[in-house]
NUSE-329177 format. One line per 8 residues: number of its first residue (from 1); for each residue x, y, z of C-alpha. Coordinates in Angstrom, 1 decimal. Layout:
NUM = X:Y:Z; ...
***
This chain:
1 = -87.8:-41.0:-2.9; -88.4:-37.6:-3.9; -85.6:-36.7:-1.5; -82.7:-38.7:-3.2; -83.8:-36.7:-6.7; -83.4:-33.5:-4.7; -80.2:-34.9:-3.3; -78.5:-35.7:-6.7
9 = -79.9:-32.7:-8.2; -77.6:-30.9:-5.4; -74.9:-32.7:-6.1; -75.1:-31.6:-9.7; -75.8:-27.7:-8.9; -72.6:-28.3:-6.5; -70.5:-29.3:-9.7; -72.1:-27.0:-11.8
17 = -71.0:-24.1:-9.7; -67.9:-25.7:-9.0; -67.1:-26.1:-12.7; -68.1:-22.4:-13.8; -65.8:-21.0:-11.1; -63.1:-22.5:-13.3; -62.2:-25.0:-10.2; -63.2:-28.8:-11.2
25 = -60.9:-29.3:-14.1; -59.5:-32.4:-12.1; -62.8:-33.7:-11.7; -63.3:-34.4:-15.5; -62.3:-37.9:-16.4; -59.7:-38.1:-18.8; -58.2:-35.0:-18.5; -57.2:-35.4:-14.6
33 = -55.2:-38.4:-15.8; -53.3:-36.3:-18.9; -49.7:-35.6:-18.5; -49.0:-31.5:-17.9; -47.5:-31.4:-21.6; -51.2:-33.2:-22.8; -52.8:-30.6:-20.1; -51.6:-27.5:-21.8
41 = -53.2:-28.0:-25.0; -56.4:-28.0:-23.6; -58.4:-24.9:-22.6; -59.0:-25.8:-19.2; -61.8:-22.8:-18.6; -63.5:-23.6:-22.0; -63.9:-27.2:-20.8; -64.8:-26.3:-17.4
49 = -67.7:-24.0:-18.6; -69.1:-26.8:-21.0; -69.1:-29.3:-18.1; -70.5:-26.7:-15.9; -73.3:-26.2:-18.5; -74.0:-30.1:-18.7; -73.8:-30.1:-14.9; -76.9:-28.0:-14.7
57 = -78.9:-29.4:-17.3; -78.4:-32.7:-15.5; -79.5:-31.5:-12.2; -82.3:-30.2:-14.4; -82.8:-33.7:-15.2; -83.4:-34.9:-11.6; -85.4:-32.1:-10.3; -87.6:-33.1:-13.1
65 = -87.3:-36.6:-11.3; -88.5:-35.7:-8.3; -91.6:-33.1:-9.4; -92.9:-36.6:-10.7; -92.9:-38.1:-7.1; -94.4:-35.1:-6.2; -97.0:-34.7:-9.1; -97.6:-38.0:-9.2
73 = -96.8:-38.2:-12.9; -94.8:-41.3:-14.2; -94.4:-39.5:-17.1; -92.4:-36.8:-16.0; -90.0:-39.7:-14.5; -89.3:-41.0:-18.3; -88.9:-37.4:-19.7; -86.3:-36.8:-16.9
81 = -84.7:-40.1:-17.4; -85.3:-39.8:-20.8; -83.4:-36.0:-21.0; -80.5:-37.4:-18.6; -79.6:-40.1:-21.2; -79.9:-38.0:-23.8; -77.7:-35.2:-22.7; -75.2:-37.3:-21.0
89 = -74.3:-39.6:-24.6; -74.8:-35.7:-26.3; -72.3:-34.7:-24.0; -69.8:-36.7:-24.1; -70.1:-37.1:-27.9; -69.6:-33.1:-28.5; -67.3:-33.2:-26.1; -64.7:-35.9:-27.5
97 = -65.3:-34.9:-31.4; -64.2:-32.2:-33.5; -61.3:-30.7:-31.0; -63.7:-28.3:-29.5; -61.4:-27.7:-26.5; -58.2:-27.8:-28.2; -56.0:-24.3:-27.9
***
């Protein structure tokens, strides 16, 4: 099990990296489905950076995850779980309120 954590936390790294090299703006929900006119209002590397930043504090998340199955330490799972819930509503709240990402 500890290996699907690790797996997932890759994944995350991958988009992490992938999103602070200014490269997975069409990988964000929403905005790959925005017209070019609805694109250009955006800040596309602004956007990219924050969802590179939430990336890595979700892969954060699951390497948490998986030092429980290695500790042994079913409280470390909830924190992890805890953390991913937490940051992932956080996220997507900061994200959609207050035009943060507007030009």
């Amino acid at each position: 099990m500890i290996w699907v954590h690790l797996f997932i936390a890759g994944l995350f790294f991958f988009l992490a990296t992938l999103f602070f090299l200014g490269k997975g703006a069409n990988l964000i929900a929403g905005y790959n489905t925005s017209s070019p006119q609805e694109k250009s209002k955006y800040d596309e590397k602004a956007l990219c950076r924050f969802m590179g930043k939430l990336m890595l504090s979700l892969a954060g998340c699951f390497l948490l995850c998986g030092a429980a199955e290695l500790f042994q330490m079913m409280a470390l799972l909830w924190l992890g779980m805890a953390l991913f819930l937490l940051l992932t509503v956080a996220g997507a709240i900061y994200a959609n309120t207050g035009n943060r990402f507007r030009k």
